[in-house]
C-alpha positions as CSV (number, residue, x, y, z in Angstrom):
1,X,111.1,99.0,112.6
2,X,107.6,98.1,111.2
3,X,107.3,95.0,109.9
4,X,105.7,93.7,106.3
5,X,101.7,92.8,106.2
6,X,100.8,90.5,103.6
7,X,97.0,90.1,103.1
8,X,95.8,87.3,101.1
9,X,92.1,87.4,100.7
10,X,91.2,85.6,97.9
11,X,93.8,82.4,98.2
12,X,94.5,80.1,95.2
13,X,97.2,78.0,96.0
14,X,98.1,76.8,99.6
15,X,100.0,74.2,100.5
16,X,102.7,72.8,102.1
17,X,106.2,71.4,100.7
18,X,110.0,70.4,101.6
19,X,113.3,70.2,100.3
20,X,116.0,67.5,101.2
21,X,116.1,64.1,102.3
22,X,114.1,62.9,105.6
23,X,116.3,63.7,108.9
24,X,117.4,67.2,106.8
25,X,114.3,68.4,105.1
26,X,113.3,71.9,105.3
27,X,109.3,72.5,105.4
28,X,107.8,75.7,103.5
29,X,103.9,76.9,103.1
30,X,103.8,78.8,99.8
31,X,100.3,80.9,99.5
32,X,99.5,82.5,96.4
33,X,97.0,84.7,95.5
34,X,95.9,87.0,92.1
35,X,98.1,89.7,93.1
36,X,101.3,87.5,94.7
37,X,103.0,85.1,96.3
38,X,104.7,84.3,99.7
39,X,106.7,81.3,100.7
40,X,107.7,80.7,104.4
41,X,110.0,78.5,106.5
42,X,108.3,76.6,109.2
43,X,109.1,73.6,111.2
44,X,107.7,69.8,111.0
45,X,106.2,70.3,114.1
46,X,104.4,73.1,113.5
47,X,103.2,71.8,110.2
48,X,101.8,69.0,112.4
49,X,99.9,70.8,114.8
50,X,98.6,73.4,112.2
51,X,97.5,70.2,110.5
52,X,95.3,68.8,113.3
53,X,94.1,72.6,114.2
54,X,92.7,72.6,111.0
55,X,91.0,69.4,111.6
56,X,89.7,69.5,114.8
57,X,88.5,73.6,113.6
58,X,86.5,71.7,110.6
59,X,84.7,69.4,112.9
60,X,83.4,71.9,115.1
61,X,82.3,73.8,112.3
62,X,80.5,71.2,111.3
63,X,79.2,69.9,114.8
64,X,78.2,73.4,115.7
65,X,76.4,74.1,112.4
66,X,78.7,77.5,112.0
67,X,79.7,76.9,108.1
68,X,77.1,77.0,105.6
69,X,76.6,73.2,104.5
70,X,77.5,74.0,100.8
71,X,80.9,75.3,101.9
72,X,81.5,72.2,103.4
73,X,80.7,70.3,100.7
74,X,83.0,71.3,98.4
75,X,85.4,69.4,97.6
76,X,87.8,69.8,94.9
77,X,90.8,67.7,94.8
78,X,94.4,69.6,94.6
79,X,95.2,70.3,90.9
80,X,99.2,70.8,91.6
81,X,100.9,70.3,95.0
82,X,104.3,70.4,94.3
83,X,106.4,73.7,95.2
84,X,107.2,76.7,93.0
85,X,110.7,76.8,92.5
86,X,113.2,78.8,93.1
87,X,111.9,79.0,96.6
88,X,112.9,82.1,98.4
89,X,110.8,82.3,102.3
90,X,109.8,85.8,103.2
91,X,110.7,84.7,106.6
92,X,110.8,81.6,109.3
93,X,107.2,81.2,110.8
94,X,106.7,82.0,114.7
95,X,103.9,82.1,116.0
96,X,100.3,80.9,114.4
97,X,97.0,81.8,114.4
98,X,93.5,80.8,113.2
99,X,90.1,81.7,113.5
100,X,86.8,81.7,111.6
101,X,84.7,84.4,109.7
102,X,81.2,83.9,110.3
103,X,80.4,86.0,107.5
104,X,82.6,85.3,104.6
105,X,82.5,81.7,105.5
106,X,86.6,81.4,105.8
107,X,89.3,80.5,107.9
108,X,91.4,82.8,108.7
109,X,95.3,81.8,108.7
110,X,97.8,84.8,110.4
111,X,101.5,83.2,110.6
112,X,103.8,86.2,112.4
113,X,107.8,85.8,111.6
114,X,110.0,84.9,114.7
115,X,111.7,88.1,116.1
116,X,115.6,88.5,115.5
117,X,115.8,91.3,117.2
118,X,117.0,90.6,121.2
119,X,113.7,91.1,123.6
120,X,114.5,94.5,125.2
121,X,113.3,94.5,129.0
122,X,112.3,98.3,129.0
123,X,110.4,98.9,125.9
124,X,109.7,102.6,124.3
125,X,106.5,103.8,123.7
126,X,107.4,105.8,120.8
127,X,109.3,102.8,119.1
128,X,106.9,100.5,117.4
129,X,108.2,96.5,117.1
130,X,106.1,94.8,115.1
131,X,107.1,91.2,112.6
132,X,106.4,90.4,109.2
133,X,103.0,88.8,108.9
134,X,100.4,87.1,106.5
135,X,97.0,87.1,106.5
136,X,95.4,84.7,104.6
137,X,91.6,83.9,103.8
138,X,90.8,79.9,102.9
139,X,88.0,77.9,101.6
140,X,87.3,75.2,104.2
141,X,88.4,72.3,100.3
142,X,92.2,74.2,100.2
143,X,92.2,73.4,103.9
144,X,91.1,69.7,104.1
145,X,93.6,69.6,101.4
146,X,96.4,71.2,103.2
147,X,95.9,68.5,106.0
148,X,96.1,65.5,103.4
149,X,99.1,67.0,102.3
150,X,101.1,67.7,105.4
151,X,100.2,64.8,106.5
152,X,101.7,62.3,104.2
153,X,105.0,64.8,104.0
154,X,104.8,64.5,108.2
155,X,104.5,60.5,108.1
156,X,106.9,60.2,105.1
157,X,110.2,61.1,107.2
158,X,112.4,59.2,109.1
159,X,110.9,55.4,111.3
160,X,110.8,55.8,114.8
161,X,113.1,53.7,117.2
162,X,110.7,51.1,118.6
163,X,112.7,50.8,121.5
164,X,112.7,54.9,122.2
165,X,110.8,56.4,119.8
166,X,113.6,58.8,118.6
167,X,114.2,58.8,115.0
168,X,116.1,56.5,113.0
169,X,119.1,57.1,110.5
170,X,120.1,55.1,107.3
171,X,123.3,54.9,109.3
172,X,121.3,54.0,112.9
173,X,121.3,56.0,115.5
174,X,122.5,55.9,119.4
175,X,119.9,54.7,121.3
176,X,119.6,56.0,124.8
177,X,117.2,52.8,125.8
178,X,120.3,50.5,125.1
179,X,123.2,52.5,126.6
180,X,124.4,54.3,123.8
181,X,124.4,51.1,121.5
182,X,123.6,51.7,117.6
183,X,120.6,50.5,116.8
């Protein structure tokens, strides 16, 4: 079974979004470019780390002189964040990647779908597994942009526990650091 490749080159809309209340919200990256559109399931924590990837990525680029100074300048401010409804995901994000073009001046965003299919020990040369992926080409603005924005949503859900840094409920929650007790 061969999987779906979705190639974004020329982005203009990325950013990141949820639905529900904190302690139940669902996270989705919707990318949209002249031709289409994708929207994707993908967890807090990997909206986090993509977040400070991006970040720390921007900062060698800078350090190391490897983006052309106007490109870094740029900075546009995000015209519309909010999400496109009716959401529909292509699929639940697995496994991320970034990287930089030296010559078109991007970063390069490839998010790969998470497998349902049962990992099969001995594996047939003939039969060719592969996942549904996007490709996607961004200005260095719509990524500093994507990072203020998952950001905020990251650091908008539920207060940690100060006692064991789990997260708090509106109704409390057991806390393991004072045997069990609500907190």
């Amino acid at each position: 079974m061969t999987g779906i490749n979705y190639e974004h080159p020329n982005v203009e809309r990325f950013i990141v979004g949820t639905v529900g209340v904190p302690g139940e919200r669902a996270f989705f990256l919707q990318i949209e470019s002249p031709v289409f559109s994708n929207c994707v399931a993908i967890e807090k924590g990997q909206v986090d780390a993509l977040s400070e990837r991006f970040k720390e990525m921007i900062r060698e680029l800078r350090r190391n002189k490897l983006a052309s100074l106007d490109e870094l300048a740029i900075s546009m401010p995000m015209e519309d964040n909010t999400m496109q409804f009716p959401i529909t995901e292509d699929f639940t994000v697995g496994l991320i990647g970034i990287s930089w073009d030296q010559d078109l001046q991007r970063i390069n965003l490839e998010l790969q779908a998470i497998g349902d299919d049962p990992i099969e020990e001995e594996v047939d040369e003939d039969s060719e597994q592969s996942l549904d992926t996007i490709n996607a080409s961004l200005r260095i603005y719509q990524v500093r942009n994507f990072c203020s924005l998952a950001d905020k949503l990251v650091a908008s859900g539920r207060q940690p526990c100060p006692f064991c840094g789990l997260p708090i409920n509106a109704e409390g929650h057991l806390c393991p650091r004072s045997n069990g007790y609500r907190r």
